[in-house]
N, C-alpha and C positions, 0 to 999 in steps of 0.2 A: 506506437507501442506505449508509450509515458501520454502522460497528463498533465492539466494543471493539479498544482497540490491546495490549492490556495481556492480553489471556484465551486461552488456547487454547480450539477450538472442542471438540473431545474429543481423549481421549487413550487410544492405543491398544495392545494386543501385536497386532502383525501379524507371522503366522512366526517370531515369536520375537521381533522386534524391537520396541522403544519407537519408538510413533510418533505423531507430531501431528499434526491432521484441523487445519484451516482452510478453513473454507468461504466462497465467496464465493457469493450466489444471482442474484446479476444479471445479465441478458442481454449479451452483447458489446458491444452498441450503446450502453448502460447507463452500460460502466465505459470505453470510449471517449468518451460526453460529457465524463469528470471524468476526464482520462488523468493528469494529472500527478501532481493528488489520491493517482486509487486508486493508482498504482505507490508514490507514497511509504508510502500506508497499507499494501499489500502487504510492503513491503521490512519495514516493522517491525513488522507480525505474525509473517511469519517469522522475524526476527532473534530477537524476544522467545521465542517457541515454542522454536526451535533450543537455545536454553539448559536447557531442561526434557526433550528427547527427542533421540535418535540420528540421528533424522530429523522432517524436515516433510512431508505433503502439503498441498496447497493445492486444494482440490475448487473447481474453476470450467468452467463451460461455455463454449469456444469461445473465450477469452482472445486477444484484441488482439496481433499480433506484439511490440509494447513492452512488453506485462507480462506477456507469457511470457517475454522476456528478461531481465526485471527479476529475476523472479520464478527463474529459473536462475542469474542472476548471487551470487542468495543463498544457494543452494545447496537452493531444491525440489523436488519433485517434482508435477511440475501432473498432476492425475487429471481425470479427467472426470466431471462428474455424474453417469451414466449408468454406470461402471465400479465394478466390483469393488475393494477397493485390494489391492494385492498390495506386501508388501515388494519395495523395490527401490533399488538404489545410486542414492542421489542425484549430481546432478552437483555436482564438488566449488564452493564457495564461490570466487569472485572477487572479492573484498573493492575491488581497485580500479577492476574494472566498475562495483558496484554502486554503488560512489561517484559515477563518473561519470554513472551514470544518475540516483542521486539527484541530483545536484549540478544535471544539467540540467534536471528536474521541478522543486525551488526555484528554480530562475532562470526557467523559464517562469510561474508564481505570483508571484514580484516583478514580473515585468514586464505580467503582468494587474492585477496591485494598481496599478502606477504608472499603466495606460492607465487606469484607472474613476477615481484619485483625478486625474488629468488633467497629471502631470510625469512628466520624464524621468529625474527624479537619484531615486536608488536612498534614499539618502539620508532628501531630502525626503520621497517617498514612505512610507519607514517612520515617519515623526514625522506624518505626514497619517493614515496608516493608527490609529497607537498614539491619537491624539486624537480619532478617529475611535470608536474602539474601545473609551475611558475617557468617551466623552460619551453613548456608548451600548450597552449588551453587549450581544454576542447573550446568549443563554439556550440552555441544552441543550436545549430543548425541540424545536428547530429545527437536530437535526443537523447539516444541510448548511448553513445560515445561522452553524454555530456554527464549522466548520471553514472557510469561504473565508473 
């Protein structure tokens, strides 16, 4: 389900241009269970990649109207599993969209951590969480256990 945040998936000349493959393999339904999740992981695989190539694509099948937006706010190109890639003008970056998009996906994530640890103050919450979290780690072994 998770990735690395930190790798491009491959790196390409297409047409002449440097460009970076970011794949996601998940069904729609998939990266819509974990929306807030995958848009933040989306936003900073592209961010990271964009630093090493001219452009990003982001190969995902049928993406969520949220994280096709997210995913343009940062300035990619979403291909389709199924397509060819063909260089082409990414849409430029919106550096203060994709704020707010993140900004909104961590506020939805605080506010799931406050409802399971059972307060309201944002605060508390994080010192429930951090105690929570020093009394017992997840382990990478468990991905998805190791990111929420």
């Amino acid at each position: 389900m998770f990735c690395a945040l930190d790798k491009i998936d491959l790196a390409a000349t297409v047409d002449g241009q440097t460009v970076a493959i970011q794949t996601d393999h998940r069904a729609s339904a998939e990266v819509e269970s974990e929306l807030a999740l995958s848009i933040l992981f989306a936003i900073t695989r592209v961010v990271n990649a964009r630093g090493e190539a001219a452009q990003v694509h982001y190969v995902v099948a049928d993406p969520p109207a949220a994280f096709a937006e997210a995913l343009h706010a940062v300035g990619a190109v979403i291909a389709e599993t199924s397509t060819r890639l063909i260089a082409r003008d990414a849409p430029p970056p919106d550096d203060e969209r994709a704020g707010q998009i993140a900004d909104a996906c961590f506020r939805e994530l605080a506010q799931r951590v406050a409802a399971r640890v059972g307060t309201r103050d944002p605060a508390m919450a994080l010192r429930m969480l951090e105690d929570e979290t020093y009394a017992a780690p997840p382990t990478r072994d468990d991905p998805g256990a190791f990111w929420r």
